[in-house]
C-alpha positions in Angstrom: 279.0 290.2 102.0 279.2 294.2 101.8 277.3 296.3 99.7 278.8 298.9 98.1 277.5 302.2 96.8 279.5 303.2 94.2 280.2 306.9 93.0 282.2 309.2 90.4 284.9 309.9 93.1 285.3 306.0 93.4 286.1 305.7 89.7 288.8 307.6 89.2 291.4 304.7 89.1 288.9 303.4 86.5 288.9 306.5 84.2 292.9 306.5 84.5 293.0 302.6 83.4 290.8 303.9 80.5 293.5 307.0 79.7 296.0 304.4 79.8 294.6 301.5 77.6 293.2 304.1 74.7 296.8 305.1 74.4 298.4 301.6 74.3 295.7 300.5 71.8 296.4 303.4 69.6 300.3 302.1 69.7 299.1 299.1 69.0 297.2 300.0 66.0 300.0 302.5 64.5 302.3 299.1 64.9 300.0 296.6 63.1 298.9 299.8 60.3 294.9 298.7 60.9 292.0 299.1 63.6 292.3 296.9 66.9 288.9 295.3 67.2 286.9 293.2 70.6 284.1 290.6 70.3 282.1 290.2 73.5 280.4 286.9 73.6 277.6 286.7 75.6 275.9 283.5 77.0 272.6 283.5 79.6 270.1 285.8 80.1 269.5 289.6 79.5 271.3 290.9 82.4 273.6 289.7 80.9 273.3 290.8 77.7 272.9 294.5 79.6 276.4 293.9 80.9 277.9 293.1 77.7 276.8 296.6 76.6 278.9 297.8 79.4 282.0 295.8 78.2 281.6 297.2 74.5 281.0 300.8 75.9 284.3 300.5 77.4 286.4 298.9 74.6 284.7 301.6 72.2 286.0 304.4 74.9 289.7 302.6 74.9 289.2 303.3 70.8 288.5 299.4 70.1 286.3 298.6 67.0 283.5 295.7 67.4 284.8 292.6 65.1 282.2 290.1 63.4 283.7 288.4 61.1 284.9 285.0 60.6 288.2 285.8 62.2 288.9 286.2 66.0 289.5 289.6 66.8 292.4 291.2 68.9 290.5 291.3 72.5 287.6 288.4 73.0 285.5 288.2 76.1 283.5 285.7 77.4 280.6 286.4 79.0 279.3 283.5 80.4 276.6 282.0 82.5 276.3 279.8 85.0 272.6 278.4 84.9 272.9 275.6 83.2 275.4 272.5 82.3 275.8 273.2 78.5 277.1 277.2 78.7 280.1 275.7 80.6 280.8 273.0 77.9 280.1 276.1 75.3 282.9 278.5 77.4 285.7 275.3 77.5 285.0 274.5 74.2 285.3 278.0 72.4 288.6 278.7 74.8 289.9 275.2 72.8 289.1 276.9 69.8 290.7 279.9 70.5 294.1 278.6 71.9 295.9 278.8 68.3 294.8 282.1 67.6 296.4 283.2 70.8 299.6 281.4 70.6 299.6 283.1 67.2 299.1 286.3 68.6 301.0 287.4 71.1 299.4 290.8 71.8 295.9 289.0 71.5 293.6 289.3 75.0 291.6 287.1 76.1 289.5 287.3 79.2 286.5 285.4 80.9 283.7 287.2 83.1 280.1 286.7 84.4 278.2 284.3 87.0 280.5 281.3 85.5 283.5 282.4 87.0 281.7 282.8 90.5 281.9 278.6 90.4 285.5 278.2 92.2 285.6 274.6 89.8 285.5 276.7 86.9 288.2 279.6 87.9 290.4 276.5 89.0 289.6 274.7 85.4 290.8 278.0 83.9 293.9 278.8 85.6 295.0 274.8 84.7 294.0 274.3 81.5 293.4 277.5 79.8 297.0 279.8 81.0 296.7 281.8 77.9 293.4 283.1 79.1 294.5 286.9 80.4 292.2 287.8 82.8 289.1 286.6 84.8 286.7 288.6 86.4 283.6 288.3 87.8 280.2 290.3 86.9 279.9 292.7 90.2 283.2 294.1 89.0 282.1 295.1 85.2 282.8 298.7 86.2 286.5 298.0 87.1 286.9 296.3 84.0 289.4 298.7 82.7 291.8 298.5 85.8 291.9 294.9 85.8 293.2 294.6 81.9 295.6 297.3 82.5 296.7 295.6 85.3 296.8 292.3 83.1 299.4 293.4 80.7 301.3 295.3 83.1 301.7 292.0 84.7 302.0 289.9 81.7 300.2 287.1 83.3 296.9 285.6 84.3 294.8 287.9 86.4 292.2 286.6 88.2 290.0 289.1 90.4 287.2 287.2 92.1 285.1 289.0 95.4 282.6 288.8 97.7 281.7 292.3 97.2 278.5 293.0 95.6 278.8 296.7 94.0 275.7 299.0 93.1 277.1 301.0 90.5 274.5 304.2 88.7 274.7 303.3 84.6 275.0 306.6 84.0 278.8 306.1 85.2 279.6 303.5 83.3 279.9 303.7 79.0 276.8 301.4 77.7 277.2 300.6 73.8 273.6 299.8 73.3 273.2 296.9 70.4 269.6 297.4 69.7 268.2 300.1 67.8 264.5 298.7 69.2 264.9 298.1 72.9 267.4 299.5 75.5 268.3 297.4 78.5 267.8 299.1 82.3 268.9 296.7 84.9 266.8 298.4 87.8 268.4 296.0 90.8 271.3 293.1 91.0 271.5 290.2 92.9 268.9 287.9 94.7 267.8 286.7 98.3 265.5 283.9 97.0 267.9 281.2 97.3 266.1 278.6 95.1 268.0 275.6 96.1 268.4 274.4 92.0 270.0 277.9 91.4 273.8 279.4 91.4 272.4 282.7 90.7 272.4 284.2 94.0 276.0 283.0 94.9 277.3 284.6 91.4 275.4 288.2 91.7 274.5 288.7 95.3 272.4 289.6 97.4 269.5 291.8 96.1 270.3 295.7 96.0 268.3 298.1 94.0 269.1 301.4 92.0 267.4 304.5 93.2 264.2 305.8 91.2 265.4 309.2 90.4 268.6 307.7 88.7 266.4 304.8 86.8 264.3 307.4 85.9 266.8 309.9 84.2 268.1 307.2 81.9 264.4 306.3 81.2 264.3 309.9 79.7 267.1 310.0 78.0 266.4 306.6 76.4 263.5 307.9 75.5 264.6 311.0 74.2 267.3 309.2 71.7 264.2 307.8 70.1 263.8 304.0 72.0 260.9 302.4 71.2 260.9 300.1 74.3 262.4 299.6 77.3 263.3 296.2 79.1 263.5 296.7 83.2 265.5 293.8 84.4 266.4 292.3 87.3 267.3 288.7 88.7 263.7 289.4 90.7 262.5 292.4 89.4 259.3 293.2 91.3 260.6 292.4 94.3 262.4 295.4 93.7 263.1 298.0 96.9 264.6 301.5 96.9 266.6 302.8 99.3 263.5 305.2 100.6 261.5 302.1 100.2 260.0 303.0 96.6 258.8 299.7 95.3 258.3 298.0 92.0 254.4 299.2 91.2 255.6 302.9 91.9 258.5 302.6 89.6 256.6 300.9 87.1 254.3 303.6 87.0 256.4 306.0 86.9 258.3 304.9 83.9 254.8 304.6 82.0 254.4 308.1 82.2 257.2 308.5 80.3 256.6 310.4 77.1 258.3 308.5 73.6 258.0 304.8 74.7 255.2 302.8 73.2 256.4 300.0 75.1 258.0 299.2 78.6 258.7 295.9 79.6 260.0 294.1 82.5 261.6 290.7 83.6 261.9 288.2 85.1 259.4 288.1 88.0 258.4 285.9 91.0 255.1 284.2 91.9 255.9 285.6 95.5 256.3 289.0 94.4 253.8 289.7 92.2 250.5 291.3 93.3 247.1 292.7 91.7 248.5 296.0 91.6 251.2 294.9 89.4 248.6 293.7 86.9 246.1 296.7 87.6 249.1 298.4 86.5 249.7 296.7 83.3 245.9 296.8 82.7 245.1 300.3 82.9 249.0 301.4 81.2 248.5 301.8 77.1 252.8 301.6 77.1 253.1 298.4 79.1 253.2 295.4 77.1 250.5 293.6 77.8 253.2 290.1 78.6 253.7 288.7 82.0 256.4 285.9 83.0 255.8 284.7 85.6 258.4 280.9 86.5 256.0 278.0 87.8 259.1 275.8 87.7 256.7 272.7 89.0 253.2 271.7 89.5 253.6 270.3 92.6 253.5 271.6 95.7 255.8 269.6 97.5 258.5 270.1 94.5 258.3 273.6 95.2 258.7 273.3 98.9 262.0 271.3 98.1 263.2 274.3 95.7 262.5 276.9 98.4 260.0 278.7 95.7 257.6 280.1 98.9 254.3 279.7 96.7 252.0 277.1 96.4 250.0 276.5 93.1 246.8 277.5 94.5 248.5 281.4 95.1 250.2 281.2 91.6 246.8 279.5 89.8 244.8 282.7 91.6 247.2 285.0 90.1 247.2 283.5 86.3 243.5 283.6 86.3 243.6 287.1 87.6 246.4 288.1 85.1 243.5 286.6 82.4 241.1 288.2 83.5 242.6 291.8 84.1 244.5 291.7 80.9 242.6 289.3 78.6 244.5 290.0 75.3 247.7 289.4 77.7 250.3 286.6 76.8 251.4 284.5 80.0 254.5 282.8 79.8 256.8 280.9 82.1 259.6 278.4 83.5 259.6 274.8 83.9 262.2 272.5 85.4 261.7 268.8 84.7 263.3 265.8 86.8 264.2 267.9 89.7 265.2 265.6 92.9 262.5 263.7 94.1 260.1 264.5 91.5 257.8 261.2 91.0 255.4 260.5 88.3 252.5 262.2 90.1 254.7 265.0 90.9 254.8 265.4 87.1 251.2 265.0 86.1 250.2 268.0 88.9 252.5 270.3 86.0 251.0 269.0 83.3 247.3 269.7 85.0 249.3 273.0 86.1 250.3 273.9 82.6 247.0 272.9 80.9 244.8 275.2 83.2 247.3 278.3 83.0 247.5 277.2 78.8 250.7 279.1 78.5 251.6 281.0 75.2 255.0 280.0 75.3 257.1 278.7 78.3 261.5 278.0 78.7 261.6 274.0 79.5 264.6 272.6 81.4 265.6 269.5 82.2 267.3 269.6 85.6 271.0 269.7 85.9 272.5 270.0 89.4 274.7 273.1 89.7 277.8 272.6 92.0 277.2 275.1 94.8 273.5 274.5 94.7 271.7 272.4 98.0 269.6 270.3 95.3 272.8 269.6 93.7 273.2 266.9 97.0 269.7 265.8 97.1 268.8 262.3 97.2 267.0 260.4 94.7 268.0 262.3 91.7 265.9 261.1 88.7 267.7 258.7 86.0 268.4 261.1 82.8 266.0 258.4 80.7 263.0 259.5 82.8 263.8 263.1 82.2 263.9 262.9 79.1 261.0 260.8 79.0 258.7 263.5 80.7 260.7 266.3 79.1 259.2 265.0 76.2 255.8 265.1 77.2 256.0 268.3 78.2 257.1 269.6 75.3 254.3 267.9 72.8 251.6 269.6 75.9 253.4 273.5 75.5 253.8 273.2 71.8 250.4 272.6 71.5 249.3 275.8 73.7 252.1 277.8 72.4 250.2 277.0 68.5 246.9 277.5 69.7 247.6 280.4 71.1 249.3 281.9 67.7 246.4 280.6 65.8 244.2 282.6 67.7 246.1 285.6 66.0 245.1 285.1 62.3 242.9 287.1 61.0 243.4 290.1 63.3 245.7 293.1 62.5 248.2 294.5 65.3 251.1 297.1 65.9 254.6 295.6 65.6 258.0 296.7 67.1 260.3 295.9 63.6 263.5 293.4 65.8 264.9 293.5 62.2 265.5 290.5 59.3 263.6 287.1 59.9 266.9 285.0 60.2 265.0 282.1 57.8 264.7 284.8 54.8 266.1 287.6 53.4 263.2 289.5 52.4 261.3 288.4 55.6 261.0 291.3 58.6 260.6 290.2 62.1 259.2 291.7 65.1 256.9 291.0 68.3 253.2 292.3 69.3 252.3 294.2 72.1 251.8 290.4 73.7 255.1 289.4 73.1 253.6 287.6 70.0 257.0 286.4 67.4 255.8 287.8 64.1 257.2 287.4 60.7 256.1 289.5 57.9 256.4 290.5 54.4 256.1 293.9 53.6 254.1 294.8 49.8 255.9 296.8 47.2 253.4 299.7 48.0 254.7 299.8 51.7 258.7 299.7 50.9 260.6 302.6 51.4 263.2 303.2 48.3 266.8 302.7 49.0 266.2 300.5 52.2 267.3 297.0 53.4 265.5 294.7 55.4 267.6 295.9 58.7 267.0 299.6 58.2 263.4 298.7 59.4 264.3 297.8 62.8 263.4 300.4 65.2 259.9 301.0 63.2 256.3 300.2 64.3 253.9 299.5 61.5 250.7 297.4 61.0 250.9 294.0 60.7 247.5 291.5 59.0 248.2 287.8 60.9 247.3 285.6 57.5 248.9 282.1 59.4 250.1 280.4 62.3 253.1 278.0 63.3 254.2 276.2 66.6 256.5 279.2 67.5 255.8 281.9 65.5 252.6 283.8 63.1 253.1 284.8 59.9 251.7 287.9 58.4 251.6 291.1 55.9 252.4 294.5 56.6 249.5 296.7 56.2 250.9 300.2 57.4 254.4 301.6 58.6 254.1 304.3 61.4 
């Protein structure tokens, strides 16, 4: 696979395709007398959430209004993910859904992207059963979006743009629609070289290339400047991030902490392997780094992780987690767990659930294995019968949610600051938000503390003061005290 750097002078073709589609969608809106409006749908994980962004930047520069209502709008994208089983029953099933609406519609586009379509089975399952899908793409060529959809209706027929490429491509060339009025997304490096042998991720982004620290760092400021609260620096492996010149993760981290205007930066996803004191010294001695660490265990056992390929053994990830504790002790820790991978045997399991117990996670993603086609564990022998999975899933599952309370009981009674996220999704006149620890928070606020004319969304953005009065399995429920 070749890398490729990509600059202004390569876009060109791009910026045309966007000349050309903001002038065919302003026919089409003169035709149809209203606004032509997108929905990106976005499945997986924050990178690709970040690339979504992308997407809506560039049907907002082709003069395309964001849709969310019940109806489907004129151009849907699907974003999709590849990780697990149930995002690729999620994409066929919606593209069901959709069918009528496009037979209906004959100017209606439709078009699927992301580490799904990466999966040859999938593009093949599209091209035979979905025809009316437009276009498929696949995420290292979110840049060239526009030239592939002009391409699309020049054709009049399915386009489907799959490479081997991996691109680097500077955000600053590329029209971001940012969704959050609390936290901007900054991928800092693509792809990964871990090759996890339960994982598609490295055959749908690449290998690992990083951004340069001079360009991460402008957008910091600017992001910063526009008023962001926090930053999220993402990557498939983040700290094993690796400048050209060789600049790695600690420098960039501190350099983005002496940013003035953010009063929180955080970062994801990390590996046990990549990870060092430094790191933590880092987030120890930083006021604007949140004070959260996650940090995928995926198994207990060390001869599980062998068969992954995760190059760790618990004794290096326990020494680590007890370091994190002790360097950052009002610090959340939370993590990744795969249950019923190949081979795993009962004692297999009870080495995670000592694992899990000793680290007490405050929260933690559980999976029960599903093999990805593509994947080496995907042929293993001895896969485990869905019943046992289940079984110890289950178990699992009664151990975190017991940590995960604990460690939000251990909240009441204190007071914190709170990034607002916006309206608790349970109640109307309930805020939500997250502590420096990456704590879920929901909160009333008193009649003394409300500003006049606003709603419950016009708070999101805001830090205030918020008294922990309870706790739940998931979440602690409090009272604002002050609004900064």
């Amino acid at each position: 696979m070749a890398i490729i750097k990509v600059g202004k002078e390569d876009l060109k073709n791009r910026d045309s395709a966007l000349n050309e589609l903001r002038e065919y969608f302003s026919g089409l809106s003169a035709s149809k007398g209203r606004e032509i409006t997108y929905s990106v749908r976005t499945y997986g994980c924050q990178l690709n959430e970040s690339d979504s962004e992308k997407l809506c930047g560039m049907l907002e520069s082709m003069g395309l209004t964001e849709y969310e209502g019940d109806k489907t709008a004129d151009v849907v994208i699907f974003n999709t993910c590849a990780v697990r089983e149930n995002a690729e029953d999620r994409l066929f099933g919606n593209l069901g859904i959709i069918k009528s609406d496009r037979k209906n519609d004959k100017d209606m586009i439709v078009a699927v992207c992301g580490c799904m379509t990466m999966v040859e089975k999938n593009v093949d399952k599209i091209r035979k059963s979905f025809p009316y899908v437009d276009l498929v793409f696949d995420p290292q060529h979110i840049h060239l979006f526009p030239v592939y959809l002009r391409d699309s209706l020049r054709r009049k027929k399915q386009l489907v743009n799959i490479s081997a490429d991996d691109y680097i491509v500077d955000d600053s060339l590329v029209p971001i629609a940012r969704k959050r009025k609390f936290r901007a997304l900054v991928p800092i490096m693509y792809g990964c070289n871990n090759f996890c042998t339960y994982c598609i991720v490295p055959y749908a982004r690449g290998r690992e290339r990083s951004r340069e620290v001079g360009e991460i760092i402008e957008e910091l400021e600017i992001l910063a400047y526009q008023g962001y609260k926090e930053v999220m620096l993402l990557g498939q492996n983040v700290n094993s991030y690796k400048s050209s010149e060789g600049d790695r993760f600690p420098a960039l981290l501190k350099a983005a902490s002496a940013i003035k205007g953010f009063s929180r930066i955080r970062f994801m996803s990390s590996h046990p392997k990549d990870i060092s004191d430094e790191i933590i010294e880092i987030m120890a001695s930083s006021s604007n780094i949140e004070t959260h660490l996650h940090l995928p265990l995926q198994s207990g056992s060390d001869r599980i992780l062998k068969l992954m390929n995760r190059p760790y053994d618990i004794t290096d990830y326990l020494k680590t987690v007890h370091y994190f504790r002790k360097m950052v002790p009002d610090g959340s820790l939370s993590t990744d767990i795969i249950v019923g991978f190949p081979g795993e045997t009962e004692d297999d399991f009870k080495r995670t659930l000592d694992v899990v117990s000793e680290c007490a996670f405050d929260s933690a993603f559980t999976f029960q294995y599903s093999p990805r086609p593509g994947t080496k564990a995907a042929l293993m022998e001895d896969q485990i019968p869905h019943d046992v999975v289940t079984e110890r899933f289950g178990r699992l599952l009664d151990l975190q949610n017991n940590l995960a309370y604990k460690s939000n009981l251990a909240k009441v009674g204190k007071t914190e600051e709170i990034l607002i996220e916006g309206m608790s999704s349970t109640a109307p006149d309930i805020l939500t938000g997250r502590t420096m620890s990456n704590h879920l928070i929901n909160f009333t606020i008193p009649d003394s503390l409300k500003i006049e004319g606003k709603s419950a969304d016009d708070y999101e953005g805001m830090l205030c003061d918020v008294k922990f009065t309870s706790a739940r399995p998931y979440s602690v429920d409090g009272e604002m005290v002050k609004l900064k």
